[in-house]
Z-matrix of the N, CA and C atoms (Angstrom, degrees):
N
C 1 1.465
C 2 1.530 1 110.77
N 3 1.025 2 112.74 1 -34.46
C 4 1.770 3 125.40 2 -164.60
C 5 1.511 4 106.93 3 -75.32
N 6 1.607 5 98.69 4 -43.22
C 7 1.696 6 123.71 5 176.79
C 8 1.656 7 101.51 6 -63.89
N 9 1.329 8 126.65 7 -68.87
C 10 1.238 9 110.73 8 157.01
C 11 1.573 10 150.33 9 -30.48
N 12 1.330 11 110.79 10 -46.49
C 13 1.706 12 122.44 11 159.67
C 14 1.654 13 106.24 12 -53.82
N 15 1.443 14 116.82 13 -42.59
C 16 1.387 15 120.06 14 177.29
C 17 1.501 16 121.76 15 -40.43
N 18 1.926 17 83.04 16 -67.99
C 19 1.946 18 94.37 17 -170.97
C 20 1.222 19 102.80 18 -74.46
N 21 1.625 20 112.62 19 -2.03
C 22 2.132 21 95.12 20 174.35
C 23 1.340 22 101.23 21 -85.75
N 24 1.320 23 132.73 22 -45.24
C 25 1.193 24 132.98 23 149.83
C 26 1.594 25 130.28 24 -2.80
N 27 1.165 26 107.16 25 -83.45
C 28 0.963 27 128.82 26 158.52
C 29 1.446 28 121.73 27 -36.49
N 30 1.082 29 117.95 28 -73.99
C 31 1.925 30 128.73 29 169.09
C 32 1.134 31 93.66 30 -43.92
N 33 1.383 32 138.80 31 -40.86
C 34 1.769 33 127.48 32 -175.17
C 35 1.265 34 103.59 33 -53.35
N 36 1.821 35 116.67 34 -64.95
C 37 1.194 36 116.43 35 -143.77
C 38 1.843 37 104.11 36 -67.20
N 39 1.039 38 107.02 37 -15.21
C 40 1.507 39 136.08 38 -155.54
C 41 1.956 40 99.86 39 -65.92
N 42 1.563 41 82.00 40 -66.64
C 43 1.436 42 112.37 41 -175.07
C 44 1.407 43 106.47 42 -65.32
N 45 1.559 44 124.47 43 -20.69
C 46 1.561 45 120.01 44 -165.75
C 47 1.737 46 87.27 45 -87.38
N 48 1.583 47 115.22 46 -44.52
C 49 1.487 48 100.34 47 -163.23
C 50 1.806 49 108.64 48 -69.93
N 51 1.229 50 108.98 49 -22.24
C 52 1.596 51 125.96 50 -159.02
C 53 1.999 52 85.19 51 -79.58
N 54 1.022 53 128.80 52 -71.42
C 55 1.435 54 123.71 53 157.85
C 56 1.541 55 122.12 54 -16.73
N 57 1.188 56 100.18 55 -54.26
C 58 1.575 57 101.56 56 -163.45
C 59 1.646 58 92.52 57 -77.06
N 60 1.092 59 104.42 58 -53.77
C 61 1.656 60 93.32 59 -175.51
C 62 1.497 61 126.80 60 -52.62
N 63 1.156 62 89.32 61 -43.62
C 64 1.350 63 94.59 62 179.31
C 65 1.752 64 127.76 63 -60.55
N 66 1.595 65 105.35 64 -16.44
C 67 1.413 66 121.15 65 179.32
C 68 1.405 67 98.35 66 -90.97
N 69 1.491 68 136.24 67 -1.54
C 70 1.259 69 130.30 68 178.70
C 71 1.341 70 118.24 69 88.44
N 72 1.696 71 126.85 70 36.68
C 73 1.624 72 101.48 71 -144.40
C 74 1.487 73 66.05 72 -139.47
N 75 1.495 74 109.15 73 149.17
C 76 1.615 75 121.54 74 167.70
C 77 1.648 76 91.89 75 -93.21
N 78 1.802 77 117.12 76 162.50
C 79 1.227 78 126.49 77 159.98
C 80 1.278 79 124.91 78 -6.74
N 81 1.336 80 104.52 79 -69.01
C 82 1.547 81 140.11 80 -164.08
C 83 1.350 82 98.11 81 -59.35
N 84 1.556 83 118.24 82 -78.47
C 85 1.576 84 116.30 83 168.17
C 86 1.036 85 137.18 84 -33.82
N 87 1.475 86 112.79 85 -38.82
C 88 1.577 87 119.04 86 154.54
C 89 1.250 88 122.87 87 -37.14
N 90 1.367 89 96.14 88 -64.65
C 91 1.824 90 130.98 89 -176.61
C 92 1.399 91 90.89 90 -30.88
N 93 1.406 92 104.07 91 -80.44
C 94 1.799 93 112.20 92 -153.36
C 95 1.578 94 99.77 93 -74.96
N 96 1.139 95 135.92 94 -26.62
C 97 1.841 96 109.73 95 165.06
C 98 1.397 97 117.94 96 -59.61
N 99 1.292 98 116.71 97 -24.49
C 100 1.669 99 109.30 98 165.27
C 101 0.897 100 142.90 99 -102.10
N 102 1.594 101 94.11 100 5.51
C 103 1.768 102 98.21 101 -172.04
C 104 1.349 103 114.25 102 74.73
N 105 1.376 104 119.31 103 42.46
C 106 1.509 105 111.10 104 163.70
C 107 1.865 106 103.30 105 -143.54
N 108 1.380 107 99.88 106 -159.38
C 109 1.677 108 96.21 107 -164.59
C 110 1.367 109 97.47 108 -103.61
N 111 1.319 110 120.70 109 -157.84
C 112 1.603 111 128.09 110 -157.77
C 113 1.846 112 100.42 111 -119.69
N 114 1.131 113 79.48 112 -38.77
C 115 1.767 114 95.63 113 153.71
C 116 1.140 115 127.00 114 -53.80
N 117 1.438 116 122.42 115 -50.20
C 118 1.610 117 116.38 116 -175.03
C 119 1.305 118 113.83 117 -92.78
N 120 1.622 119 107.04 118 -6.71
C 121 1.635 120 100.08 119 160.43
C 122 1.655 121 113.91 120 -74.34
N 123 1.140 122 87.51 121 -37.22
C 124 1.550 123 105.53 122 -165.21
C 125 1.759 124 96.56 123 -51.76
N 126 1.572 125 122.74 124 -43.27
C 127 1.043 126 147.15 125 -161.41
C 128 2.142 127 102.31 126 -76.51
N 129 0.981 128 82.05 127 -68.27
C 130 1.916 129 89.55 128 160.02
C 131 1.529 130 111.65 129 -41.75
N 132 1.393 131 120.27 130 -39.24
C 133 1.235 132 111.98 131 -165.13
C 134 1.375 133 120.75 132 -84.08
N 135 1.704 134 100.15 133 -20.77
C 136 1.917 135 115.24 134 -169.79
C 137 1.749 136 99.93 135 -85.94
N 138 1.315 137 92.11 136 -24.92
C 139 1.524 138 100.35 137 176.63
C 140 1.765 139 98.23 138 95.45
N 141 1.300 140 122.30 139 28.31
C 142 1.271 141 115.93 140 167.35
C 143 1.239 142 133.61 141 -109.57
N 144 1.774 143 107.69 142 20.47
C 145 1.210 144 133.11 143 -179.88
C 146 1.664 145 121.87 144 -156.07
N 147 1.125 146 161.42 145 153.68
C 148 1.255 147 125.60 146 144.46
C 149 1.697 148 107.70 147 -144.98
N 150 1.484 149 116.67 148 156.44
C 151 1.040 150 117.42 149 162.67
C 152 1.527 151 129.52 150 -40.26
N 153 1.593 152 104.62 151 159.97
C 154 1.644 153 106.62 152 -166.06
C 155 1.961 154 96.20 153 -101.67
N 156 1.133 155 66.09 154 -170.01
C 157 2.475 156 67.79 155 -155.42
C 158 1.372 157 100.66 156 -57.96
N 159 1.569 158 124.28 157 -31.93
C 160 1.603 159 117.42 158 -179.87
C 161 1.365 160 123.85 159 -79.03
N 162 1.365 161 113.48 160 -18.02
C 163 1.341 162 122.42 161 165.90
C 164 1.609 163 110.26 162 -80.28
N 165 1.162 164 113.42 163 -25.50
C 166 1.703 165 104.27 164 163.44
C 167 1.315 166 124.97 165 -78.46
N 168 1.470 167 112.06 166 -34.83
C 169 1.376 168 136.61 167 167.96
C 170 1.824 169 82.57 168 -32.83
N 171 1.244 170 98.74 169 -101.47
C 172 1.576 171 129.05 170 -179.95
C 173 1.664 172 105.09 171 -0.10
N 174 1.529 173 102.56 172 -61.22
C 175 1.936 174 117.79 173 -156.59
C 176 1.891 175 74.22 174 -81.30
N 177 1.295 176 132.67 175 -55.02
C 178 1.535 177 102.26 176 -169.86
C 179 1.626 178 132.78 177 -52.58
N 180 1.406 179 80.64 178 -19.92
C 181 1.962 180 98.42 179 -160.04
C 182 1.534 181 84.23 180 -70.98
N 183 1.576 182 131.72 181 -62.39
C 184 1.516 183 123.49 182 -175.01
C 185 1.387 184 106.80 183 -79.68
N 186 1.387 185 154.18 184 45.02
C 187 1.008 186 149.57 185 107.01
C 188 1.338 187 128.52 186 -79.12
N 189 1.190 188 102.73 187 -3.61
C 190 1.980 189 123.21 188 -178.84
C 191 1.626 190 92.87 189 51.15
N 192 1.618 191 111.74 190 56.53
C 193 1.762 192 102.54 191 165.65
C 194 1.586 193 80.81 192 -143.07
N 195 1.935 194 98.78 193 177.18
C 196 1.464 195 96.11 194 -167.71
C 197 1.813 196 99.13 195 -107.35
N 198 1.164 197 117.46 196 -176.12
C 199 1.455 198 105.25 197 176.76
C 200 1.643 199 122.96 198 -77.62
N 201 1.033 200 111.88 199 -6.61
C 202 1.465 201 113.45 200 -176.20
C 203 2.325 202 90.49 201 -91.08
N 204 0.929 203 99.59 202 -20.47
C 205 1.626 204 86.42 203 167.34
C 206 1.760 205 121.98 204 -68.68
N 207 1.350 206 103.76 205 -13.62
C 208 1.443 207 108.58 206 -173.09
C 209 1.404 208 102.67 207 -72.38
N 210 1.826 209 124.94 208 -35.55
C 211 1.008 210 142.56 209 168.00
C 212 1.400 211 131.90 210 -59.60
N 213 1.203 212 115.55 211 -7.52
C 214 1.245 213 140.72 212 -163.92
C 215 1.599 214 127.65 213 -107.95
N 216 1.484 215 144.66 214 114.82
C 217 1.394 216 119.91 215 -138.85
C 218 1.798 217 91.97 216 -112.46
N 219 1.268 218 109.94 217 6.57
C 220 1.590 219 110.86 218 163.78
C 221 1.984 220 106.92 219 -87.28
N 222 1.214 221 98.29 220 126.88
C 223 1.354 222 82.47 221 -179.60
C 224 1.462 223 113.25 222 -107.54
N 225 1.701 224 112.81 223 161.37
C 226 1.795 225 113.29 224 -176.79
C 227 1.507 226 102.43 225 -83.36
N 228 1.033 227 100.72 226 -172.04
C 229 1.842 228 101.17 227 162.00
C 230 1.687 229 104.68 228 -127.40
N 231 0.978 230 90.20 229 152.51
C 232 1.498 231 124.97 230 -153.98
C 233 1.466 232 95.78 231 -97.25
N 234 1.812 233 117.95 232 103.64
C 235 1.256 234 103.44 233 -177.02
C 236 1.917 235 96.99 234 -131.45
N 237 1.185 236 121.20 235 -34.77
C 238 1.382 237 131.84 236 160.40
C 239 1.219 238 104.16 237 -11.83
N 240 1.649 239 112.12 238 -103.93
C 241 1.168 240 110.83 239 179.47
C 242 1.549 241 136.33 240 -37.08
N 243 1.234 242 131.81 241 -54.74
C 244 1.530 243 134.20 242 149.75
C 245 1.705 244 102.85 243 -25.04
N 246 0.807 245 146.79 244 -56.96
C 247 1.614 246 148.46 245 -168.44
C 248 1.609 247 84.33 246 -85.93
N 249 1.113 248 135.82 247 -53.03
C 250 1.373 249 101.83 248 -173.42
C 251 2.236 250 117.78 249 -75.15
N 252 1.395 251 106.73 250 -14.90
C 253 1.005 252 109.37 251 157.63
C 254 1.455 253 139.31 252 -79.99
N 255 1.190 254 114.84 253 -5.02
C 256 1.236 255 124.38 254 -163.95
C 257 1.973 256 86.00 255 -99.95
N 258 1.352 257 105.95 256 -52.52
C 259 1.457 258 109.55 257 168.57
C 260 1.242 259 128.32 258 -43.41
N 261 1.446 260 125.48 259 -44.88
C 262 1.088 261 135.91 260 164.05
C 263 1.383 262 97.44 261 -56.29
N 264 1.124 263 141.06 262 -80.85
C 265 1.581 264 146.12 263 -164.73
C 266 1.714 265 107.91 264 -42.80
N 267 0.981 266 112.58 265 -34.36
C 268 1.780 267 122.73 266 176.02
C 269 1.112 268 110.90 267 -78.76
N 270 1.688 269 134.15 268 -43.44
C 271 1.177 270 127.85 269 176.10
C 272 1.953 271 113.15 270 -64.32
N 273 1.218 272 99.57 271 -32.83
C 274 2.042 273 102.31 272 -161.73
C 275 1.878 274 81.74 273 -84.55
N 276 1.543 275 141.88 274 -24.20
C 277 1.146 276 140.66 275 159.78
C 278 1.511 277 121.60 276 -40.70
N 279 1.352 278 89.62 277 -60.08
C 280 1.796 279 108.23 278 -166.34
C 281 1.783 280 94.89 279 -78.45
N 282 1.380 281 121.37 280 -62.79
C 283 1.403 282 101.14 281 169.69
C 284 1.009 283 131.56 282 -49.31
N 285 1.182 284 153.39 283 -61.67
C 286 1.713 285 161.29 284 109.63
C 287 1.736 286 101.79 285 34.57
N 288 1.559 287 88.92 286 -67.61
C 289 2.250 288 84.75 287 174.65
C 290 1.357 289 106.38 288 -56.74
N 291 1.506 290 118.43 289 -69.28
C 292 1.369 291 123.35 290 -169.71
C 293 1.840 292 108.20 291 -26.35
N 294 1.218 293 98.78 292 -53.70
C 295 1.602 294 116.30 293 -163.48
C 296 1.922 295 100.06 294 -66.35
N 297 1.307 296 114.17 295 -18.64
C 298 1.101 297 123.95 296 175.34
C 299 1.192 298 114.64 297 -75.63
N 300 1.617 299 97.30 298 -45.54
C 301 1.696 300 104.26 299 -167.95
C 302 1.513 301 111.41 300 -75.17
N 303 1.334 302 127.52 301 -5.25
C 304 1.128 303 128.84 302 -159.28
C 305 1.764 304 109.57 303 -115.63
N 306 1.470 305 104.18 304 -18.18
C 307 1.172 306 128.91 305 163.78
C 308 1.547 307 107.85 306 -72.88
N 309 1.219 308 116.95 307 -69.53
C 310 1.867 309 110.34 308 172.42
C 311 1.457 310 113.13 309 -61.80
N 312 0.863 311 125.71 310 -8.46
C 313 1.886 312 113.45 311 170.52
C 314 1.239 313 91.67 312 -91.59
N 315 1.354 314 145.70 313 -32.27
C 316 1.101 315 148.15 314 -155.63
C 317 1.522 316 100.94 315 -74.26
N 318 1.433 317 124.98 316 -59.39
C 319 1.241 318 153.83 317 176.06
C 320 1.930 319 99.28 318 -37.65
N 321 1.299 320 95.24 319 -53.33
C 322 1.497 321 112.85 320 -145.56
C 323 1.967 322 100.61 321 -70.41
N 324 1.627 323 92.79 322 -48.05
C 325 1.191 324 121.10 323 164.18
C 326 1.466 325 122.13 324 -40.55
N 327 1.506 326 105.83 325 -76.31
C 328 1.516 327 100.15 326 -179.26
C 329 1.928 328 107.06 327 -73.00
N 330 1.169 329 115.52 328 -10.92
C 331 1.903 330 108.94 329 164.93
C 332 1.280 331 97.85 330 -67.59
N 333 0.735 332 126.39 331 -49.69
C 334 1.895 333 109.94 332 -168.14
C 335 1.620 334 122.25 333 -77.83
N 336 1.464 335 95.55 334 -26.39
C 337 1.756 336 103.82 335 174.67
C 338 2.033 337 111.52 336 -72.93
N 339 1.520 338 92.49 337 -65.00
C 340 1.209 339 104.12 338 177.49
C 341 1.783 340 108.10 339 -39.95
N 342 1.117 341 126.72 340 -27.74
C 343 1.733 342 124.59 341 -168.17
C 344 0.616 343 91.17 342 -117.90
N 345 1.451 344 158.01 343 20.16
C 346 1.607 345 147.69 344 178.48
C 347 1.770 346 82.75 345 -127.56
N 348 1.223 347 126.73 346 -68.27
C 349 1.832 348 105.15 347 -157.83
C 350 1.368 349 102.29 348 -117.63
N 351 1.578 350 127.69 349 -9.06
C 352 1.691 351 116.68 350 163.43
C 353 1.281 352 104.34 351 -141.25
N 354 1.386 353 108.56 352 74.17
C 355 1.752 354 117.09 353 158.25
C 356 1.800 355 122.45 354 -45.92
N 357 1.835 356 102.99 355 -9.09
C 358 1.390 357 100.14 356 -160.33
C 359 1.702 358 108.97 357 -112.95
N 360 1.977 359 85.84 358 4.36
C 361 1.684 360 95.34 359 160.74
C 362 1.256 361 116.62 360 -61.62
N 363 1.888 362 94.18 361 155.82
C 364 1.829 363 108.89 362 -177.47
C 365 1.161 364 97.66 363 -76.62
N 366 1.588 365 131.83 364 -51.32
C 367 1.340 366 158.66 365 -161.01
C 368 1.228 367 121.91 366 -39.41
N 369 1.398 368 130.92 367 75.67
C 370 1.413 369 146.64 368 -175.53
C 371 1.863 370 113.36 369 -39.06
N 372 1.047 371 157.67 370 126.48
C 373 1.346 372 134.55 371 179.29
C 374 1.584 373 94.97 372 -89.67
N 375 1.306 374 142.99 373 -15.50
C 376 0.974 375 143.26 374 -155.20
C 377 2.014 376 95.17 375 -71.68
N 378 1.251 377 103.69 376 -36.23
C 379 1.722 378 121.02 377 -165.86
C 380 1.926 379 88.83 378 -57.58
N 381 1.407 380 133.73 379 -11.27
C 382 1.254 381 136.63 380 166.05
C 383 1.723 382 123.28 381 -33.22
N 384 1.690 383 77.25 382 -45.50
C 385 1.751 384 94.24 383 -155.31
C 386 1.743 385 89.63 384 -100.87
N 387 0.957 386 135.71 385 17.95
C 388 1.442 387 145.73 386 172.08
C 389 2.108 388 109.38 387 -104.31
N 390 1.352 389 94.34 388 -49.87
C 391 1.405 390 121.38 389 -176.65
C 392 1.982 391 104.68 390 -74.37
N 393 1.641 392 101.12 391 -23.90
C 394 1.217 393 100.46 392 168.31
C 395 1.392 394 133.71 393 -98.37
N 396 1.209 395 103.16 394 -17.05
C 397 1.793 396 110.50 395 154.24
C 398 1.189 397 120.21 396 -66.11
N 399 0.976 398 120.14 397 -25.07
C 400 1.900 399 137.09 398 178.25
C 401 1.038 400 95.82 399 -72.59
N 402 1.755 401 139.87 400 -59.87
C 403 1.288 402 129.12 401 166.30
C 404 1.539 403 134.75 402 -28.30
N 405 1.777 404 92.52 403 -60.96
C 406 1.408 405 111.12 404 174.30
C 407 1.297 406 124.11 405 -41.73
N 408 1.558 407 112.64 406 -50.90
C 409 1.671 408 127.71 407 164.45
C 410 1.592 409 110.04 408 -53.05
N 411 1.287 410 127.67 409 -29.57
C 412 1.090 411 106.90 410 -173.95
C 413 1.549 412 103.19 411 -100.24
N 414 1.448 413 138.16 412 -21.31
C 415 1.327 414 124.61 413 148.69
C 416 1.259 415 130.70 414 -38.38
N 417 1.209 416 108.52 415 -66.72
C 418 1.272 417 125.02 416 160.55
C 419 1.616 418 125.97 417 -24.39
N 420 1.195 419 104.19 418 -42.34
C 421 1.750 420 126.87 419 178.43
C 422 1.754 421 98.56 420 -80.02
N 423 1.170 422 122.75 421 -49.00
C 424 1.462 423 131.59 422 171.57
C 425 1.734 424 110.28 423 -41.23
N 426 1.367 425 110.42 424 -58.90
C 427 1.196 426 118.93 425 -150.15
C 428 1.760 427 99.36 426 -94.03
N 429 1.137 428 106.05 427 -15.33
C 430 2.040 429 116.98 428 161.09
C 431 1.245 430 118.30 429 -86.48
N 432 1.443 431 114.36 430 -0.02
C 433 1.459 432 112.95 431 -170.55
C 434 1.932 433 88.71 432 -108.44
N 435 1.450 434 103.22 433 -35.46
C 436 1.780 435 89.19 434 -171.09
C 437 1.462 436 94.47 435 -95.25
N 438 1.413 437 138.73 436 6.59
C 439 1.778 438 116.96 437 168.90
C 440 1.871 439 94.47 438 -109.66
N 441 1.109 440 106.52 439 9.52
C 442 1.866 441 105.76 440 178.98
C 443 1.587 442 121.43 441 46.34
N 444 1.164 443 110.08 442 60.12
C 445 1.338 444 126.93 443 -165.74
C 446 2.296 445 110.04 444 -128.15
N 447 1.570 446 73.52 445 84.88
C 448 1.800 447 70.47 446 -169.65
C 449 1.229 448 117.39 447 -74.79
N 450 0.976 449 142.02 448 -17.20
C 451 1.543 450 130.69 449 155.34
C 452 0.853 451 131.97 450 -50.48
N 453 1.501 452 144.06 451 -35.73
C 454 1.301 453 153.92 452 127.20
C 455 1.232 454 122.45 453 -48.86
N 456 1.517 455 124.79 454 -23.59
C 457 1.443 456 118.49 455 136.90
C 458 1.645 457 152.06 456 -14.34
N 459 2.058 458 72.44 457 -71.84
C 460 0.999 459 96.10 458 171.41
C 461 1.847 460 126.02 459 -77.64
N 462 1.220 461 104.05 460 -22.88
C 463 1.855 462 110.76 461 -178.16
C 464 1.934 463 85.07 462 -66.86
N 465 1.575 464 135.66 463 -53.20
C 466 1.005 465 138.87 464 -150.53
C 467 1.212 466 94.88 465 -73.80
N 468 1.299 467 157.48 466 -28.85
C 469 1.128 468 150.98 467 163.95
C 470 1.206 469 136.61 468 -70.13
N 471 1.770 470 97.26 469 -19.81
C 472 1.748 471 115.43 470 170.48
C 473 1.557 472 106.77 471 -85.93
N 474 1.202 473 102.47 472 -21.15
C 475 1.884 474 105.13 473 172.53
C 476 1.591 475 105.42 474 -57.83
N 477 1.410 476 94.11 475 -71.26
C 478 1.744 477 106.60 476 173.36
C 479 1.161 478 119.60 477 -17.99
N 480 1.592 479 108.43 478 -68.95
C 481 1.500 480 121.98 479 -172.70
C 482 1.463 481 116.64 480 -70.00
N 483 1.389 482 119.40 481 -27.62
C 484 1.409 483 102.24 482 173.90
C 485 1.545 484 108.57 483 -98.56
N 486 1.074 485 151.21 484 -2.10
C 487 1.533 486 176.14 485 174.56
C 488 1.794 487 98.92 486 -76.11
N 489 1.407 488 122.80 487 -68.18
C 490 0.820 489 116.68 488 168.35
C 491 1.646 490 130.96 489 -50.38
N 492 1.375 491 102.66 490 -49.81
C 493 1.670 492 110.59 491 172.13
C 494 1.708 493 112.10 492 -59.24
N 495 1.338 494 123.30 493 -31.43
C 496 1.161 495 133.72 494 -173.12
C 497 1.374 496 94.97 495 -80.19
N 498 1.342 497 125.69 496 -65.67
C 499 1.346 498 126.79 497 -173.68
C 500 1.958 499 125.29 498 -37.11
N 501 1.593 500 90.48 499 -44.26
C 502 1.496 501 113.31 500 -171.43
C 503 1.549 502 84.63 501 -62.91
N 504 2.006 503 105.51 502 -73.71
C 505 1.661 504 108.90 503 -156.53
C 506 1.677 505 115.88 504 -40.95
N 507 1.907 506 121.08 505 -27.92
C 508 1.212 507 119.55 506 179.35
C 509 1.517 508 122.70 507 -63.46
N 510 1.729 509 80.04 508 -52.18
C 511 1.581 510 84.34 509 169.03
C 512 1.193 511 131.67 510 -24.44
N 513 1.399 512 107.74 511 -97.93
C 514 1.820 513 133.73 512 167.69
C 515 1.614 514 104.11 513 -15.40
N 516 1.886 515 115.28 514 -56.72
C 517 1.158 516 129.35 515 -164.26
C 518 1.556 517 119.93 516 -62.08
N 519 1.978 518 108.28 517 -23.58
C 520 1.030 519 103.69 518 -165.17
C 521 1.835 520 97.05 519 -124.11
N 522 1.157 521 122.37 520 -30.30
C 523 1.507 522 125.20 521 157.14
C 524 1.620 523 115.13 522 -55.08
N 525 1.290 524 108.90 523 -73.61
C 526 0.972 525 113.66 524 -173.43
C 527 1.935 526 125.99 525 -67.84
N 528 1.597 527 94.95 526 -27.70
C 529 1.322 528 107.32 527 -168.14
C 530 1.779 529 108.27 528 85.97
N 531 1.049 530 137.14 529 -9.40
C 532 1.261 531 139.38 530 -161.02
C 533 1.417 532 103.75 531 -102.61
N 534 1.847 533 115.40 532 106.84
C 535 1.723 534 115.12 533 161.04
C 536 1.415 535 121.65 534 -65.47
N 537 1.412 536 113.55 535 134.04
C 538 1.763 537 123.43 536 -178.04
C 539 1.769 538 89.43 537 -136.02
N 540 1.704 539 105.64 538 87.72
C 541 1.149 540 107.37 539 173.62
C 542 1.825 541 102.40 540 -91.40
N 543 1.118 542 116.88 541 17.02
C 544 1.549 543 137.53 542 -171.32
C 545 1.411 544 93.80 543 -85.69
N 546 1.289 545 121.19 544 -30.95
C 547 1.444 546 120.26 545 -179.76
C 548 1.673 547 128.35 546 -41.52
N 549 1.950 548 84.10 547 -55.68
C 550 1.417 549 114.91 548 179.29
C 551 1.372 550 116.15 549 -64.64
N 552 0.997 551 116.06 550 -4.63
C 553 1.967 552 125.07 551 -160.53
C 554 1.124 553 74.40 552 -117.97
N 555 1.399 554 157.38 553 -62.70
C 556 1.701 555 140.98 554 -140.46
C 557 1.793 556 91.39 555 -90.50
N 558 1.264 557 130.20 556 -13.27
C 559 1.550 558 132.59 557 171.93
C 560 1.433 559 113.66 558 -67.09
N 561 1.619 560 105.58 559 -28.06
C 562 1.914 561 89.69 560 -159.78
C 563 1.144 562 79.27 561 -74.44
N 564 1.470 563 130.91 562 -75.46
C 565 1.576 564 138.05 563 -147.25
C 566 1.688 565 99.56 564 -33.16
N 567 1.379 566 133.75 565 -56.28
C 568 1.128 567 150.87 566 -176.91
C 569 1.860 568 113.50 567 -44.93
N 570 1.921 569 95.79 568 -36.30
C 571 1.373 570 90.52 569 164.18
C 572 0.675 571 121.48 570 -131.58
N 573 1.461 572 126.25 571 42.63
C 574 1.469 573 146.32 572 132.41
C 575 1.362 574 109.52 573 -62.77
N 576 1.163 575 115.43 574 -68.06
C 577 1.933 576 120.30 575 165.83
C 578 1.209 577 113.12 576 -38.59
N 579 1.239 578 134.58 577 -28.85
C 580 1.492 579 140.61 578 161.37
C 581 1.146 580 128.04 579 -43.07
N 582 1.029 581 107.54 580 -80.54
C 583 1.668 582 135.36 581 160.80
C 584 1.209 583 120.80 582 -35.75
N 585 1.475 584 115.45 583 -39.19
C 586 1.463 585 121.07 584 -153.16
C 587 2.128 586 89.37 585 -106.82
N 588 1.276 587 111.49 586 -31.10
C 589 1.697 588 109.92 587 163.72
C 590 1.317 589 103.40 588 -73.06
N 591 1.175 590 133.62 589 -69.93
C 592 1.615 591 131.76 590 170.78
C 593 2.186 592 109.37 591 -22.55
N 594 1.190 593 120.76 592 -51.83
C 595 1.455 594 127.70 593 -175.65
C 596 1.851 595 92.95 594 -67.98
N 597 1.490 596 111.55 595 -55.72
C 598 1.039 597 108.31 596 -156.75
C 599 1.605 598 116.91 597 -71.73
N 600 1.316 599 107.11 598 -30.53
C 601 1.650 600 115.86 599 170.11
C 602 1.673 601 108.96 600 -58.15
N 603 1.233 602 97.78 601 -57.53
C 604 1.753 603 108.40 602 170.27
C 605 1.263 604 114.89 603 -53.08
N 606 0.935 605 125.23 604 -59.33
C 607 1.885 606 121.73 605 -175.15
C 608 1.855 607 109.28 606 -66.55
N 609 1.772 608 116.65 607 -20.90
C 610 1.297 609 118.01 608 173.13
C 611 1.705 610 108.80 609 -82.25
N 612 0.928 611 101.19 610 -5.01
C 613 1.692 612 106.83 611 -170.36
C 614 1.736 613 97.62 612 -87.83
N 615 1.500 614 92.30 613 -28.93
C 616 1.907 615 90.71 614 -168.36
C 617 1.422 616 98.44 615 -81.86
């Protein structure tokens, strides 16, 4: 009986890493769609821990298998998740272009206005494609906040922050004529706080 609890054991931890891989997902990715650490997958997987029946519930439902397959040493294939990743990957695509496309008309737009009725503007249109990476970071930050993926969070927020500081310093620099390399100095601290919430969310998760 004991020998049995073992090799089911075992076949769990087996089946959780053979799952996960197979959906394409490192530890970590796992980790942050459920709200747990990289560790306790990691821990599920050696077989020196394992999830409770609703958290398997949960990991079967996005593998599109049921929980008694985790138990099982024939394995399904794993197509759910892949379609729900590939979806995810098409949506942050298609927004990302859009946000592009709206940035080069944008560009195109104020070039032809600005030289057609105020040639004697400061106002660069080029500062578009500066103002549109700043966008990108904040999509980007959108679309990590609804699949819960803080590492990519966190890169999307370091876009922001240095995008933004860049954005401002051009500005001023090229309207106004006035350098605010003060910008860049009020950025590190900003992604220092980043980094150090990013470690700290992660290390509370473990």
């Amino acid at each position: 009986m004991e020998n049995d609890i073992t090799n089911q054991q075992e076949l769990l931890a087996k089946n959780l890493a053979y799952y996960r891989k197979a959906s394409g997902l490192t530890q970590l990715e796992l980790a942050d769609k459920f709200n747990y650490s990289d560790k306790s997958v990691s821990k599920w997987e050696r077989g020196e821990g394992f999830p409770d029946i609703f958290v398997l519930k949960s990991l079967a439902d996005f593998y599109g298998i049921t929980v008694d397959d985790f138990y099982q040493s024939e394995h399904k294939a794993v197509k759910v998740s892949q379609n729900k990743k590939r979806k995810q990957t098409y949506l942050k695509l298609l927004s990302i272009g859009i946000n592009w496309l709206v940035t080069i008309l944008t560009f195109f737009l104020l070039n032809t206005l600005l030289s057609r009725f105020a040639p004697e503007a400061t106002f660069e249109p080029w500062l578009t494609f500066i103002y549109g990476t700043l966008t990108t970071g904040i999509i980007l930050l959108v679309w990590e906040f609804i699949y819960h993926n803080r590492f990519l969070r966190m890169i999307a927020a370091s876009i922001i922050i240095w995008t933004a500081a860049l954005s401002l310093f051009l500005t001023f620099l090229v309207v106004m004529k006035l350098a605010l390399p003060l910008l860049f100095v009020v950025a590190i601290p900003l992604e220092v706080l980043e980094i150090i919430w990013y470690l700290f969310r992660r290390n509370r998760k473990r």
